[in-house]
PDB file of N, CA, C and O in Angstrom:
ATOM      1  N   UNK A   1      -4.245 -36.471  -9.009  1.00  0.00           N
ATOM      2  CA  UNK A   1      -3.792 -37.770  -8.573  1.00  0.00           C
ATOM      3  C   UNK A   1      -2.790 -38.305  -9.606  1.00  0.00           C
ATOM      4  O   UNK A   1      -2.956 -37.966 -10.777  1.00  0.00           O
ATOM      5  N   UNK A   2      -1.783 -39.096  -9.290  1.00  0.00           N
ATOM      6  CA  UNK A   2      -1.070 -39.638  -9.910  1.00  0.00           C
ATOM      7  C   UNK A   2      -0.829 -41.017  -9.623  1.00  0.00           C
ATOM      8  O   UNK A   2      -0.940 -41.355  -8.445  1.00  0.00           O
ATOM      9  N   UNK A   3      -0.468 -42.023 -10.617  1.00  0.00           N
ATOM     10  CA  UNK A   3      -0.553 -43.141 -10.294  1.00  0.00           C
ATOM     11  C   UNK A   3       1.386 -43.272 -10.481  1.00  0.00           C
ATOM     12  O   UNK A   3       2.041 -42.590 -11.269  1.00  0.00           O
ATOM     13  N   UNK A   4       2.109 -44.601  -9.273  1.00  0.00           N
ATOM     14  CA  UNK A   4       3.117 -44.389  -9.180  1.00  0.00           C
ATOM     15  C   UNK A   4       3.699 -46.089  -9.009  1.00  0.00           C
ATOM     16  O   UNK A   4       2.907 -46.944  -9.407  1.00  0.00           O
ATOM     17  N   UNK A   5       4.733 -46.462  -8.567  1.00  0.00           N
ATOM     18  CA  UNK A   5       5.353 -47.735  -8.775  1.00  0.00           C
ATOM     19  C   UNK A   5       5.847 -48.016  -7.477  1.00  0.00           C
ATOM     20  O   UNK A   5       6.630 -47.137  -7.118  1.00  0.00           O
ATOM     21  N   UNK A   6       5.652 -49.079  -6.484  1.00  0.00           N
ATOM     22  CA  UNK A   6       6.301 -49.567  -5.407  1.00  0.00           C
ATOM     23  C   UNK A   6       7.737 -50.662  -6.237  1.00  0.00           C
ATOM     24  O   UNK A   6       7.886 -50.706  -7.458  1.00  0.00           O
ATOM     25  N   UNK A   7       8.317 -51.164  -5.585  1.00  0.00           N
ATOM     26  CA  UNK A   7       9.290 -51.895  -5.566  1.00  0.00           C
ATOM     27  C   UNK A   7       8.988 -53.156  -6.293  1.00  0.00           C
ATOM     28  O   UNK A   7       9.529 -53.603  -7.304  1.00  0.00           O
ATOM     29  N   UNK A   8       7.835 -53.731  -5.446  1.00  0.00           N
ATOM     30  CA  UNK A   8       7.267 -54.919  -5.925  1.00  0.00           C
ATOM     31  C   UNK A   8       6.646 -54.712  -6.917  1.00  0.00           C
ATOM     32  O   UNK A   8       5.672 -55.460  -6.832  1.00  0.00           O
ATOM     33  N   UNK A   9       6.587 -54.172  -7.807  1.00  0.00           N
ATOM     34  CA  UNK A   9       5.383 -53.402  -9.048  1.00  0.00           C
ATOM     35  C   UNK A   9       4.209 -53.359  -8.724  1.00  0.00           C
ATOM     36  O   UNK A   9       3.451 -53.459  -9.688  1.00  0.00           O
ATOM     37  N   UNK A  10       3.623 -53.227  -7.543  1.00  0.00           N
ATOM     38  CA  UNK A  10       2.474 -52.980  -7.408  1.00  0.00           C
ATOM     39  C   UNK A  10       1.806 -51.201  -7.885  1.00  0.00           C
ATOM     40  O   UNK A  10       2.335 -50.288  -7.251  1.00  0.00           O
ATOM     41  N   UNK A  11       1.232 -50.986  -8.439  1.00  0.00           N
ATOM     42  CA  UNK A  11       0.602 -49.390  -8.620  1.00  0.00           C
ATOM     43  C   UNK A  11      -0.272 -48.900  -7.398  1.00  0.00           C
ATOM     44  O   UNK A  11      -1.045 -49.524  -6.671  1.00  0.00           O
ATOM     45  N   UNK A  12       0.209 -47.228  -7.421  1.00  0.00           N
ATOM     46  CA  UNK A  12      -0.806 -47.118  -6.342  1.00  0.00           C
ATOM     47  C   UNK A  12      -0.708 -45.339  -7.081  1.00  0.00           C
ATOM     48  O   UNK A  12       0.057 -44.768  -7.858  1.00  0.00           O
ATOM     49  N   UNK A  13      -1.812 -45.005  -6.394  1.00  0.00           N
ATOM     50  CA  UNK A  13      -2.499 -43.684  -6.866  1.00  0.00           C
ATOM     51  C   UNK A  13      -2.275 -42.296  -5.557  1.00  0.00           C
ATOM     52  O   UNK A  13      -3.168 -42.253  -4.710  1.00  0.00           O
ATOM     53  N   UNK A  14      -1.400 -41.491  -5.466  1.00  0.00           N
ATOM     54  CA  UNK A  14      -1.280 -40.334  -4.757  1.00  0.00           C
ATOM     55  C   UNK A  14      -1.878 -39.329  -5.434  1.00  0.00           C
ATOM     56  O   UNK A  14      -2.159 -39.166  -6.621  1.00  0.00           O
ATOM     57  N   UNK A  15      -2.046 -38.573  -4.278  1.00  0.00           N
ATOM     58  CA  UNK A  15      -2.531 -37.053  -4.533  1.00  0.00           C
ATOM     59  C   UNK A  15      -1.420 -36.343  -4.437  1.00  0.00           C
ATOM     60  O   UNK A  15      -0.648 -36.083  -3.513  1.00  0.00           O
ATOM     61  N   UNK A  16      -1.508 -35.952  -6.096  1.00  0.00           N
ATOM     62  CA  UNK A  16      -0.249 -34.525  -5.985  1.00  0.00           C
ATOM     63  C   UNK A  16      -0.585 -33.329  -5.483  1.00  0.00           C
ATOM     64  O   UNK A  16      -0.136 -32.416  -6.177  1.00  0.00           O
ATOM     65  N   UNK A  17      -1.195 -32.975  -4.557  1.00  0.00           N
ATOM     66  CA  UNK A  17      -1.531 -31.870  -4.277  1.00  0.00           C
ATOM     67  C   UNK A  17      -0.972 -31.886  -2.366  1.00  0.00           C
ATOM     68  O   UNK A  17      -0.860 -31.035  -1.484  1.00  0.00           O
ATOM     69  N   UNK A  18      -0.698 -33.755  -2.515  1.00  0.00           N
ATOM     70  CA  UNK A  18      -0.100 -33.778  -0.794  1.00  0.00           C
ATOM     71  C   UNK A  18       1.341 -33.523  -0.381  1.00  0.00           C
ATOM     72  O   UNK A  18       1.972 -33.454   0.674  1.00  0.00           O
ATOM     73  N   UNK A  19       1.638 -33.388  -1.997  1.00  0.00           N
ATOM     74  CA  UNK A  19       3.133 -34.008  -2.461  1.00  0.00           C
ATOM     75  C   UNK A  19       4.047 -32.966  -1.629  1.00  0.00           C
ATOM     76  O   UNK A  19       3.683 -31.808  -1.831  1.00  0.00           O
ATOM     77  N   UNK A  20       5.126 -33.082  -0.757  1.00  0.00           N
ATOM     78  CA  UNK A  20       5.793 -31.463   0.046  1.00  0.00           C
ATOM     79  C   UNK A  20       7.225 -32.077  -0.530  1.00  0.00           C
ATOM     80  O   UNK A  20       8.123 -31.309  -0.875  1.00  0.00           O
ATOM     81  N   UNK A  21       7.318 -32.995  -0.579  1.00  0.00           N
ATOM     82  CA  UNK A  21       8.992 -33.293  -1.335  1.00  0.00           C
ATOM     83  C   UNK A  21       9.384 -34.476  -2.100  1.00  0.00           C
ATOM     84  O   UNK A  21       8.995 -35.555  -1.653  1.00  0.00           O
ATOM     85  N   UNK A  22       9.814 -34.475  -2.760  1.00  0.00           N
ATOM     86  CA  UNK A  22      10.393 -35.840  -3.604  1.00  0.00           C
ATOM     87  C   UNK A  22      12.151 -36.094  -3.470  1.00  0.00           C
ATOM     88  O   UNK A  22      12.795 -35.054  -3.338  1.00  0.00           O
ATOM     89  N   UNK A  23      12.660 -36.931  -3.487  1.00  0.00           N
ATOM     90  CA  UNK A  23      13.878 -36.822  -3.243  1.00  0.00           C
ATOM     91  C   UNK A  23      14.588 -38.198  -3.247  1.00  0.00           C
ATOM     92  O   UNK A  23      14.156 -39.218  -2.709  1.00  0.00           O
ATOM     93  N   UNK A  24      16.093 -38.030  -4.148  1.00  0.00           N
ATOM     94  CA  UNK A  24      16.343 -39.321  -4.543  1.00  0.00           C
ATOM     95  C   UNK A  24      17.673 -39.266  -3.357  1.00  0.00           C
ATOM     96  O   UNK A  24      18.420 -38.325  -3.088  1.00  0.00           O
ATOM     97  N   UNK A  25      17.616 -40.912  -2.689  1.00  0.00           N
ATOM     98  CA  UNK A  25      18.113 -41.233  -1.908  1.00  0.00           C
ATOM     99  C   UNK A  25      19.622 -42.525  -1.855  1.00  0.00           C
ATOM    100  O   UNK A  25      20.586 -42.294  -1.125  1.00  0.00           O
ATOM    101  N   UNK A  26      19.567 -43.552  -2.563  1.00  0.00           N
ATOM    102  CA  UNK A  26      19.288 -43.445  -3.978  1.00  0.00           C
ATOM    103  C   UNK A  26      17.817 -43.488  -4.584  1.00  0.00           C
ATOM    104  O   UNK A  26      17.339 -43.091  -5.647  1.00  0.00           O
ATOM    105  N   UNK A  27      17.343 -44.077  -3.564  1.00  0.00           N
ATOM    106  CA  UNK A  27      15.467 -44.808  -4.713  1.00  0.00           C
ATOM    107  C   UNK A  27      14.911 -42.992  -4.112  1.00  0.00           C
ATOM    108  O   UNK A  27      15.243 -42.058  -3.382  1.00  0.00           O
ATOM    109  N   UNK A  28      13.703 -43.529  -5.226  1.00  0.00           N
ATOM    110  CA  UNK A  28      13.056 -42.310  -5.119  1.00  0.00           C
ATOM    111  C   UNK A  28      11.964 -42.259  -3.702  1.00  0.00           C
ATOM    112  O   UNK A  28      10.978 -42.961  -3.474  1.00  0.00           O
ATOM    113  N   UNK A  29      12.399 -41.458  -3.115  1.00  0.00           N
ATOM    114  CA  UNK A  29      11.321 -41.160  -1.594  1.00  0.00           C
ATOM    115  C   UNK A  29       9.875 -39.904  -2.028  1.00  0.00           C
ATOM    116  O   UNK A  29      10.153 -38.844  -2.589  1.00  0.00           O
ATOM    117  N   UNK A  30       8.555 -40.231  -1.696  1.00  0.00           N
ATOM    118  CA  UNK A  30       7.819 -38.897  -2.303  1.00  0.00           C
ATOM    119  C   UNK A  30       7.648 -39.038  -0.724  1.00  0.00           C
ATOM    120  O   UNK A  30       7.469 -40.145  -0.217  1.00  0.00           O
ATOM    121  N   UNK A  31       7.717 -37.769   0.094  1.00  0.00           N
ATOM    122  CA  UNK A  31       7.442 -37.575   1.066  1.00  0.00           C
ATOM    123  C   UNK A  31       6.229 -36.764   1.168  1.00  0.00           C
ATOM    124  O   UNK A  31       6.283 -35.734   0.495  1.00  0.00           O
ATOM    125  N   UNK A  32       4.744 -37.018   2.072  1.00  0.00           N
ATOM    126  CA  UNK A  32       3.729 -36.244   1.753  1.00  0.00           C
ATOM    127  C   UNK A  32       3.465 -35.394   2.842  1.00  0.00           C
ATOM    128  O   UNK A  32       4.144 -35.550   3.857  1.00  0.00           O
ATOM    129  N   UNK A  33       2.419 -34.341   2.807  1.00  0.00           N
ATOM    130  CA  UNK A  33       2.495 -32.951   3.790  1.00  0.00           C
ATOM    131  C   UNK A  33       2.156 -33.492   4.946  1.00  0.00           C
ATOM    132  O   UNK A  33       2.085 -32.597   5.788  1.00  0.00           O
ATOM    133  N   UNK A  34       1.852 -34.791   5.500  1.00  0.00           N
ATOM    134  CA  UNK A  34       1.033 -35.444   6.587  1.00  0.00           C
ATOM    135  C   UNK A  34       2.291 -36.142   7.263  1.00  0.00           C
ATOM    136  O   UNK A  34       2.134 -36.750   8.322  1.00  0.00           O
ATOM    137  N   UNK A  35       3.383 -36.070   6.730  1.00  0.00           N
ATOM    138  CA  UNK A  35       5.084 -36.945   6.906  1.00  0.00           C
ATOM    139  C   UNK A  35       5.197 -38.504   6.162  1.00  0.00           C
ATOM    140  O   UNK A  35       6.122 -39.155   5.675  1.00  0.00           O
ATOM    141  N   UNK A  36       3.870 -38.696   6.338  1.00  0.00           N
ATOM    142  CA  UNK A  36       3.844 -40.277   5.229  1.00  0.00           C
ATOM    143  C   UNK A  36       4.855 -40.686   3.957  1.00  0.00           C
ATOM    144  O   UNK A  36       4.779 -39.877   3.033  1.00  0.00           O
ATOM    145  N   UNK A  37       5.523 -41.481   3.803  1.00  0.00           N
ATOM    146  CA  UNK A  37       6.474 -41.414   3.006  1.00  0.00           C
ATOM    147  C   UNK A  37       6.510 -42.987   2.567  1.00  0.00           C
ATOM    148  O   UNK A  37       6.519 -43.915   3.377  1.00  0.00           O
ATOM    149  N   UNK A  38       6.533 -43.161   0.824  1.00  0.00           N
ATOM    150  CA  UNK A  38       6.539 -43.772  -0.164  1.00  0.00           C
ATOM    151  C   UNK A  38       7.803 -43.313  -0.330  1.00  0.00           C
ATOM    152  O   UNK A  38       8.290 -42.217  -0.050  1.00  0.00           O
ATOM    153  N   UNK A  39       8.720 -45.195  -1.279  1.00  0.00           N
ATOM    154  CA  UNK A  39       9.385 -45.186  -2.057  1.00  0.00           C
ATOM    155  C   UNK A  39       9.025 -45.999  -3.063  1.00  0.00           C
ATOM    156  O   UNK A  39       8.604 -47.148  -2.926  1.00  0.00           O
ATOM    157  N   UNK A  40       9.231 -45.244  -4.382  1.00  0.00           N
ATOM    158  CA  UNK A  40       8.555 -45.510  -5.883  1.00  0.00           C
ATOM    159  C   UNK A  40       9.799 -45.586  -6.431  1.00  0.00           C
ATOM    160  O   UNK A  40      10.834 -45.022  -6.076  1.00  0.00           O
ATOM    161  N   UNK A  41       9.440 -46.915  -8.021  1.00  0.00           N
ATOM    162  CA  UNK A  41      10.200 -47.137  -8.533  1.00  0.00           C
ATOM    163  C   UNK A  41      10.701 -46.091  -9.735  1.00  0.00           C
ATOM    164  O   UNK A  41      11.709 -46.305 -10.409  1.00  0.00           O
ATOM    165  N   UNK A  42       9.835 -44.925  -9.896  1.00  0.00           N
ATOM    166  CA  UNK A  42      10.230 -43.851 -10.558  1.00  0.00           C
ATOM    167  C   UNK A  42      10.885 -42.739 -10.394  1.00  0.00           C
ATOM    168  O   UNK A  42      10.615 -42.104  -9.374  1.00  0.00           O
ATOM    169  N   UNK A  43      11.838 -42.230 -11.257  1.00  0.00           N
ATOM    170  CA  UNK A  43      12.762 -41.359 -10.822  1.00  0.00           C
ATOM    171  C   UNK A  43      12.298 -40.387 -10.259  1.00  0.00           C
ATOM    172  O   UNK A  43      11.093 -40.417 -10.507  1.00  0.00           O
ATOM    173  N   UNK A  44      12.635 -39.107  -9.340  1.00  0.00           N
ATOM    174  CA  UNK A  44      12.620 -37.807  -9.218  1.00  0.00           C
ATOM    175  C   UNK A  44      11.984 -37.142 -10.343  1.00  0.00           C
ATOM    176  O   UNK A  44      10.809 -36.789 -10.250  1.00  0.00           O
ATOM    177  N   UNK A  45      12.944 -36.861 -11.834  1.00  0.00           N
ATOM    178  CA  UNK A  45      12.368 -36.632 -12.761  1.00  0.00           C
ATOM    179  C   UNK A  45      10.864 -37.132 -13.129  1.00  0.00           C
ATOM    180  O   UNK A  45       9.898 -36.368 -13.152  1.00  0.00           O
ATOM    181  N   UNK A  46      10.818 -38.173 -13.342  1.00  0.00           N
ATOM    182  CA  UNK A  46       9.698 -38.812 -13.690  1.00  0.00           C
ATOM    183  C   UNK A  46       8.128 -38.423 -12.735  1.00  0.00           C
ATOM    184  O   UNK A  46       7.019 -38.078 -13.140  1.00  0.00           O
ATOM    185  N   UNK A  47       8.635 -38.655 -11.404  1.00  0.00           N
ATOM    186  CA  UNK A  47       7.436 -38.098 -10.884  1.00  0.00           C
ATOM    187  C   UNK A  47       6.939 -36.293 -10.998  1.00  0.00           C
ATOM    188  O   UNK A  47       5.837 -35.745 -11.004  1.00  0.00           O
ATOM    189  N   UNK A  48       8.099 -35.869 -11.064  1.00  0.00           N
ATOM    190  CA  UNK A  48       7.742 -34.538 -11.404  1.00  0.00           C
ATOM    191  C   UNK A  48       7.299 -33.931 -12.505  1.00  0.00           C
ATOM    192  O   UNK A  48       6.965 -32.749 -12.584  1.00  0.00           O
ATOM    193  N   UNK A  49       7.287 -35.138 -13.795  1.00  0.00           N
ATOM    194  CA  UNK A  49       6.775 -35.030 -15.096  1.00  0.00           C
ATOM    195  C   UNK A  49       5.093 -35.316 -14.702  1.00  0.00           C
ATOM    196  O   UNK A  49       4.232 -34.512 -15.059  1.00  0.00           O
ATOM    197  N   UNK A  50       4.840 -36.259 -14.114  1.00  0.00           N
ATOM    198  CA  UNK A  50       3.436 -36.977 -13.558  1.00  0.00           C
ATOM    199  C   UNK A  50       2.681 -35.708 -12.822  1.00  0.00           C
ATOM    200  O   UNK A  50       1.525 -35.402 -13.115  1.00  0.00           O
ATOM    201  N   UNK A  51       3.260 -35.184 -12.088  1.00  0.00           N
ATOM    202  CA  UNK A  51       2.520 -34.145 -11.017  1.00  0.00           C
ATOM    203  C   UNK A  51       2.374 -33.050 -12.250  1.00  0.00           C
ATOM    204  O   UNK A  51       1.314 -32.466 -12.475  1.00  0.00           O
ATOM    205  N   UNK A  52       3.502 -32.865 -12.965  1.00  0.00           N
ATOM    206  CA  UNK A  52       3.507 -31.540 -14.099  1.00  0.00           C
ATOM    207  C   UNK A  52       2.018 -31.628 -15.175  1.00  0.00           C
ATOM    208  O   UNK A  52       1.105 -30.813 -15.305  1.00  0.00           O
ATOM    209  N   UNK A  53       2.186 -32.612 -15.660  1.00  0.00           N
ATOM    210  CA  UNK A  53       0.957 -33.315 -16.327  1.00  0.00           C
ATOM    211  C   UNK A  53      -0.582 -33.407 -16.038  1.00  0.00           C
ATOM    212  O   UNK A  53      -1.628 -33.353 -16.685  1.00  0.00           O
ATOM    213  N   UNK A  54      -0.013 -33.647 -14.164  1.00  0.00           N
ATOM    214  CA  UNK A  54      -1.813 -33.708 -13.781  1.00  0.00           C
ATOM    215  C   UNK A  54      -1.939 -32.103 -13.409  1.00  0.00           C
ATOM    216  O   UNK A  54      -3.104 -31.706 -13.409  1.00  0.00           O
ATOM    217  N   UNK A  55      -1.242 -31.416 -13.189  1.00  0.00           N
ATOM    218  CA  UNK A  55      -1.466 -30.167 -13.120  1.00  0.00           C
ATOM    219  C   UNK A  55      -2.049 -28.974 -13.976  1.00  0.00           C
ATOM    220  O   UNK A  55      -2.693 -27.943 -13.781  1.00  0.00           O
ATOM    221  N   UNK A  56      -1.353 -29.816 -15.259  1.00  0.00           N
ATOM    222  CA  UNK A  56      -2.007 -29.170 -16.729  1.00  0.00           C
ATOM    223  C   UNK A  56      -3.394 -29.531 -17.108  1.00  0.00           C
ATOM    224  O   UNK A  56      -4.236 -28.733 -17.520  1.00  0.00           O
ATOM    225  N   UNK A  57      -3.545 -30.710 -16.945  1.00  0.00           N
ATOM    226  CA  UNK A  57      -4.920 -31.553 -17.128  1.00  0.00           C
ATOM    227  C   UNK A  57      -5.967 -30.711 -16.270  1.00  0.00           C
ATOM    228  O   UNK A  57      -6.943 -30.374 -16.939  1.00  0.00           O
ATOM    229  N   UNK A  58      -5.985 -30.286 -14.910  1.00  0.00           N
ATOM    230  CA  UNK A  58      -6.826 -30.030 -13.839  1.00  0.00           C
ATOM    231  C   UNK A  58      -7.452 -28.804 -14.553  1.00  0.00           C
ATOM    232  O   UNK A  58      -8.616 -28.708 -14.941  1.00  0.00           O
ATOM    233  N   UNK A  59      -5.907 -27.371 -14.708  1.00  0.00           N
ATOM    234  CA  UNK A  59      -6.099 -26.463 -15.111  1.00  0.00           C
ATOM    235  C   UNK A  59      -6.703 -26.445 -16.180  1.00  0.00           C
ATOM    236  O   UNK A  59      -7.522 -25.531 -16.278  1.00  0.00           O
ATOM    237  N   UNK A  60      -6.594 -27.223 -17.162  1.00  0.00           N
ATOM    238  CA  UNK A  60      -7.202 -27.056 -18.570  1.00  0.00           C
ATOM    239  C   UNK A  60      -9.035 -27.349 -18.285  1.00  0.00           C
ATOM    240  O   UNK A  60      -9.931 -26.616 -18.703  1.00  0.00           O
ATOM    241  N   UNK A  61      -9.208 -28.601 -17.478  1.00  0.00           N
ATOM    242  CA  UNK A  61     -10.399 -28.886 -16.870  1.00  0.00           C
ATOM    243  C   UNK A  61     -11.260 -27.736 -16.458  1.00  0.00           C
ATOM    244  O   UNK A  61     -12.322 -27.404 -16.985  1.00  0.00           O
ATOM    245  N   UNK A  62     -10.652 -27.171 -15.435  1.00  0.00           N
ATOM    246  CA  UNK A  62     -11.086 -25.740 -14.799  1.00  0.00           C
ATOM    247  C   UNK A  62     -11.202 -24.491 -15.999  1.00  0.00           C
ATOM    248  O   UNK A  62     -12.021 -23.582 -15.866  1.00  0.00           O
ATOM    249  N   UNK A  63     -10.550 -24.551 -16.830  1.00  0.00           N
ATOM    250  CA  UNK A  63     -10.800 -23.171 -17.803  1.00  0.00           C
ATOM    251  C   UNK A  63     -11.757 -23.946 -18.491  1.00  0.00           C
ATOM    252  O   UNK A  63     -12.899 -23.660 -18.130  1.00  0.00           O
ATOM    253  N   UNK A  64     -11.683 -25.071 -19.595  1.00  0.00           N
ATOM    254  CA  UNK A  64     -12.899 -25.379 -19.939  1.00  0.00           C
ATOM    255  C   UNK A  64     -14.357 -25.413 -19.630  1.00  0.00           C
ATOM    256  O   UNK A  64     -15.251 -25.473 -20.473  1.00  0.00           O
ATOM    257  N   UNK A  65     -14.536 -25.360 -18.080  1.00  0.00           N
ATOM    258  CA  UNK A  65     -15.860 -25.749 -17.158  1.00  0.00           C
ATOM    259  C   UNK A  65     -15.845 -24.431 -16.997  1.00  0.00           C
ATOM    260  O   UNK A  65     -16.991 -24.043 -16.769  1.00  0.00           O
ATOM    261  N   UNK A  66     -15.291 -23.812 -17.007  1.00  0.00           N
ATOM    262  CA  UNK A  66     -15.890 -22.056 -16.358  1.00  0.00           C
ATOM    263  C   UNK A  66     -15.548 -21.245 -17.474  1.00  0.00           C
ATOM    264  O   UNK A  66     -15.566 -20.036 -17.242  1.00  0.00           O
ATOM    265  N   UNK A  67     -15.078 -21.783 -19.229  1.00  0.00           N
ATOM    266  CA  UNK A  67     -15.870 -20.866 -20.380  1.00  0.00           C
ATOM    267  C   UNK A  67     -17.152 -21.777 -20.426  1.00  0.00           C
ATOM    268  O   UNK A  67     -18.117 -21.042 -20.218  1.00  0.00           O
ATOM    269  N   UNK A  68     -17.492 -22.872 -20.584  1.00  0.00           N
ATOM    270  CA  UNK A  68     -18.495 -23.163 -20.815  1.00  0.00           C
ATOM    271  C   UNK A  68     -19.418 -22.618 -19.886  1.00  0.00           C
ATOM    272  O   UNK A  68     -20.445 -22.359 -20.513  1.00  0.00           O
ATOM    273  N   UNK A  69     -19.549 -22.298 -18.593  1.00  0.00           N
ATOM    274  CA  UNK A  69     -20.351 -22.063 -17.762  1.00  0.00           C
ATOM    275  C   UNK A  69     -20.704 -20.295 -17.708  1.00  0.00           C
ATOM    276  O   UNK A  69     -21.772 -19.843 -17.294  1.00  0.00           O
ATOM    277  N   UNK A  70     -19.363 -19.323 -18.305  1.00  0.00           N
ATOM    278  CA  UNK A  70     -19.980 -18.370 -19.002  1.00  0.00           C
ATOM    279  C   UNK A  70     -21.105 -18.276 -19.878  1.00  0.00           C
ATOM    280  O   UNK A  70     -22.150 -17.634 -19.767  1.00  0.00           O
ATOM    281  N   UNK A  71     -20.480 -19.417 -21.207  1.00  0.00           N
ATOM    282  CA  UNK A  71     -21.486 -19.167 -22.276  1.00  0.00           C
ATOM    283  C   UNK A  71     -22.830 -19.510 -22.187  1.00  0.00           C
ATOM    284  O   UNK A  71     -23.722 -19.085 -22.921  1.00  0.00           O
ATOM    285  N   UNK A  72     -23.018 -20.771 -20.704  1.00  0.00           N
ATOM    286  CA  UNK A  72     -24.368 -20.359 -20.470  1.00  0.00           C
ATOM    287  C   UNK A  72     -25.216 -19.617 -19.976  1.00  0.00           C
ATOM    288  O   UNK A  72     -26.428 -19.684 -19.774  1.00  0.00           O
ATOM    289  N   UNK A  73     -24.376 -18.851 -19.794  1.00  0.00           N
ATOM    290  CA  UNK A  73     -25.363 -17.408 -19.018  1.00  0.00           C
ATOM    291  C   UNK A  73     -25.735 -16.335 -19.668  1.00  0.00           C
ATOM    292  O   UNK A  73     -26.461 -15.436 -19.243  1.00  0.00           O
ATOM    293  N   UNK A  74     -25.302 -16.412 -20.572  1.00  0.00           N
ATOM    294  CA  UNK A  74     -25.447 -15.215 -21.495  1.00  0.00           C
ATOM    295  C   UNK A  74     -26.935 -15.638 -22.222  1.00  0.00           C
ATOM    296  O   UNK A  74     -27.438 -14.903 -23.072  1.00  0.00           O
TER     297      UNK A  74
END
């Protein structure tokens, strides 16, 4: 999930995993796999730093939980 910027500064929280395109129009459009479509006050770049980030986080999550879940079996 990523948290992102409407116009009005309100925050709101997407799932990067719905994410099928981002694209600057000029404003930034995140278009999601369902056709639903947000425009955020953050760049192209920027959201793709956000999705990059939660992507690392998840993965790191997932290797941590499944060495630990080795070492208890042994």
């Amino acid at each position: 999930m990523i948290t992102v910027t409407r116009f009005n500064r309100s925050r709101f929280v997407i799932n990067a995993d719905w994410i099928e395109t981002i694209e600057s129009t000029p404003d930034t459009v995140i278009t999601l796999t369902n056709g639903k479509k947000f425009v955020v006050s953050e760049t192209v770049e920027e959201v793709v730093d956000l999705v990059i980030k939660y992507k690392q986080k998840i993965f790191f999550l997932d290797r941590l939980i499944n060495t630990n879940t080795q070492n208890d079996d042994n």
